[in-house]
C-alpha positions, 0 to 999 in steps of 0.5 A: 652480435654475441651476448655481452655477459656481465655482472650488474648491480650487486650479486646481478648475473646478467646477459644483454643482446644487441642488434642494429643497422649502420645507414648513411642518413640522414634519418628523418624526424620521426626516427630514433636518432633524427638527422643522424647520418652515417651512424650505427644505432644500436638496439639492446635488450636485458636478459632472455626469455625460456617461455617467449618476449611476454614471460619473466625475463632472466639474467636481466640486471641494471648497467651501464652499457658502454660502446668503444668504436674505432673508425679504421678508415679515418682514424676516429674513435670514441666511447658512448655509455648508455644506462640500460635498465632491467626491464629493457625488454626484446619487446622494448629495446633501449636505442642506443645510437653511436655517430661513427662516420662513414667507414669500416668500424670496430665495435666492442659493447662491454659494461662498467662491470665485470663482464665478457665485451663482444665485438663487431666490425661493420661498415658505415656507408 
């Protein structure tokens, strides 16, 4: 997905990265989100890095990360905030998991902030 720029708490510039995978499940117990099926689970991390994942990493700012969803293929829709700190690195994302159904799905990640969304149409077997 593209960044999601944003203003964070106080003067914070900030940016955030968010990969992830659409399954039909269920997952087993050991996994981020155990028993989810037909879900998306998100993985995002703060900021980026000039010299690699073990430098100081910039345009890392505390928000609230806010996932909208629509379901074009049932009609169902939602909303999923998450607090996302800071230090949520590349090397330790925050799961966010976002319980869609099976479908083709809209997805829009934005903030509670000022901010610049980015959006995504998957689909959920």
């Amino acid at each position: 997905m593209s960044p999601v720029f944003t203003l964070g708490n106080g003067v914070c510039a900030g940016m955030f990265s968010t990969g992830g995978t659409a399954f039909d499940g269920p997952l087993y117990q050991y996994s981020e989100a155990p028993g989810a099926s037909h879900s998306v689970i998100l993985r995002i991390s703060q900021g980026f890095s000039p010299l690699g994942n073990w430098a100081a990493q910039l345009l890392a700012c505390d928000v609230n990360a806010i996932v909208d969803w629509n379901n074009a293929d049932t009609g169902q829709q939602g909303s999923v905030t998450r607090f996302i700190p800071a230090g949520q690195s590349s090397t330790n994302p925050a799961i966010f998991p976002v319980n869609t159904g099976p479908g083709r799905v809209h997805l829009t990640i934005r903030t509670d902030r000022a901010n610049i969304p980015a959006n995504l149409d998957v689909v959920v077997p």
